[in-house]
Every structure is written in C-alpha cells, then in structure tokens.
C-alpha positions as CSV (number, residue, x, y, z in Angstrom):
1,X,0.0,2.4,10.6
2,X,-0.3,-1.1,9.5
3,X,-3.0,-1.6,13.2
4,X,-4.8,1.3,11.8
5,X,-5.0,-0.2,8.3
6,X,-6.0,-4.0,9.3
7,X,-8.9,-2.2,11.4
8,X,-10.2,-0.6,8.3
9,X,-9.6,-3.7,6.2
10,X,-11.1,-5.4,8.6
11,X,-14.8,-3.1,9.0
12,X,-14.7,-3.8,4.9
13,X,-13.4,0.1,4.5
14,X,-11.9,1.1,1.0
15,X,-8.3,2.0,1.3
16,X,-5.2,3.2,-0.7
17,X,-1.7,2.7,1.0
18,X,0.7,5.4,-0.8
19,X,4.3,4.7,-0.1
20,X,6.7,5.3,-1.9
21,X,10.2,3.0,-1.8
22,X,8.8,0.2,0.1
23,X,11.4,-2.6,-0.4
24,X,10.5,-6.3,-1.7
25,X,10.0,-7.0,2.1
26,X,7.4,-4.1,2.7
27,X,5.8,-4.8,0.2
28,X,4.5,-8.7,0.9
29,X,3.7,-7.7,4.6
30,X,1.7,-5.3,3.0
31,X,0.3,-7.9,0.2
32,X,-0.4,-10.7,2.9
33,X,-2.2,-8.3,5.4
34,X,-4.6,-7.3,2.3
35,X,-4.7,-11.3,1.4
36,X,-5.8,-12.1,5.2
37,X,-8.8,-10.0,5.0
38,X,-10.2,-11.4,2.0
39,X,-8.5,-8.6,-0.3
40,X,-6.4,-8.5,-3.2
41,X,-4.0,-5.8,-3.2
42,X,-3.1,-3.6,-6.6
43,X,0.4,-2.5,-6.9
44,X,0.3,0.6,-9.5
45,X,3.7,2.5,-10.6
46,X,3.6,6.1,-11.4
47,X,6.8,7.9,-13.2
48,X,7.6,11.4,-12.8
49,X,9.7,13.7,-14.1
50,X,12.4,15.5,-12.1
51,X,11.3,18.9,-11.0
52,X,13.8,21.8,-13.2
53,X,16.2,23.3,-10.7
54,X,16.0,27.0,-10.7
C-alpha cells in the first residue's frame, strides 16, 4: 500500500489514508512519506459510539 500511495503522492494526486490503530511507529512512516513529497499530512480523530448489542 504504502508503493501505491508514494506513486500518487508522487503524480501530485489528492489522497486520504484511513487506518484505524496505527501505532506511534505507523504513524511517522506515514508522516515522513507525506513530508518527502512536499506534503504535510493531517492526522484527524473521530469517536464513536459502541454499537447496542441486540
């Protein structure tokens, strides 16, 4: 995945990485392959709600 998503960063594409859980880790590789293509990456939390059990 992360080939696939320097190649779009790369052509100057638009792109939104959703992953859930990524670990401090996963998350700079992620952050320095956005830096190295002249982006700046957005890290945005979302909360939800458990789903009620039946």
């Amino acid at each position: 995945m992360r080939c696939e998503l320097g190649e779009l960063l790369k052509d100057r594409e638009p792109v939104v990485v959703d992953h859930g859980f990524l670990d401090p880790a996963a998350r700079e590789r992620y952050r320095a392959l956005f830096e190295n293509h002249g982006f700046r990456g957005k890290q945005v939390h979302v909360e939800a709600e458990p789903a009620p059990r039946p």
